[in-house]
N, C-alpha and C positions, 0 to 999 in steps of 0.2 A: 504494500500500500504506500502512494507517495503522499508524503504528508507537505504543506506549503508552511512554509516560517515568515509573517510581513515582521520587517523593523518596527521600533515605535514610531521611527519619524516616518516609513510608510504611514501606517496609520492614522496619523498626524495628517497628510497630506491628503489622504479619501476620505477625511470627517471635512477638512477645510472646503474638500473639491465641490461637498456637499453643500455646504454652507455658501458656497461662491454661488452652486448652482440654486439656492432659496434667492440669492438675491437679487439674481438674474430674471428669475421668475417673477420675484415679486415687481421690480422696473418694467419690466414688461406687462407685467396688470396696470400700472400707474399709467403708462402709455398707450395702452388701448382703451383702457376706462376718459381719459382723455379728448378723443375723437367726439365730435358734436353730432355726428351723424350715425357711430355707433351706443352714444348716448340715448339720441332718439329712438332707435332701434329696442334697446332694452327699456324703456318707457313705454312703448306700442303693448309690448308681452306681457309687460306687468299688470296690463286689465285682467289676465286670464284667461285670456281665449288663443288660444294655439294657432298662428300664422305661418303661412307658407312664403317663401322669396318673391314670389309675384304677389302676394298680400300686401308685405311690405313695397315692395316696390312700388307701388299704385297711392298708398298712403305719404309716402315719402318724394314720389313724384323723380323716381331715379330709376335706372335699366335694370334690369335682373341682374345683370355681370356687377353693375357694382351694388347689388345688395347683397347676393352671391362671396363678391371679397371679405366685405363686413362680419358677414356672418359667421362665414368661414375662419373667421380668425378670433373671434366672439365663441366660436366652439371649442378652437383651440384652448382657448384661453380657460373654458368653465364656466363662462358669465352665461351663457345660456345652453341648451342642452334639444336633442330631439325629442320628442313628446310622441309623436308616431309618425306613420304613412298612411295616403291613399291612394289611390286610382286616379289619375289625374285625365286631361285629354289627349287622346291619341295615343293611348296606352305607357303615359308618361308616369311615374310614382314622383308622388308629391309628397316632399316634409314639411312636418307641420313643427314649428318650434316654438319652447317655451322658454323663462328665465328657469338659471339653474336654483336657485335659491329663491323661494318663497314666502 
């Protein structure tokens, strides 16, 4: 059996790499929460009725592609989350999304 031996100062180095990567994550919340148009976006969902990209897009008066970006990085993030699917037209599945926190 091979056994693996880290130093301390390994150790050292993948709790910091961790900690660098909390606050990397966190700047990057600061930076998307930020945006006015992804703002508006999670104020739409927070009535509680589950919207689709072309929902928003219609309310916000912007093209699918950039509500599609928004979102997409709004999922990444956590701030909102998919809720379900449906049948859309022309046998398209459409998401329906919600805030991730309630």
């Amino acid at each position: 059996m091979t056994y693996i031996s880290l130093s301390l100062a390994e150790l050292k180095k993948s709790e910091t790499e961790t900690e660098d990567d909390m606050k990397l994550k966190e700047e990057k919340n600061k930076k998307v929460c930020r945006h006015p148009v992804r703002n508006r976006i999670v104020e739409i969902l927070r009535d509680g009725k589950p919207r689709t990209q072309q929902e928003l897009g219609s309310i916000l008066s912007m093209s699918n592609a950039a509500v599609h970006y928004h979102v997409k990085i709004l999922l990444e993030v956590g701030i909102i989350k998919l809720h379900s699917t449906r049948p859309g037209p022309k046998g398209i599945t459409e998401e329906l999304y919600t805030p991730a926190m309630e």
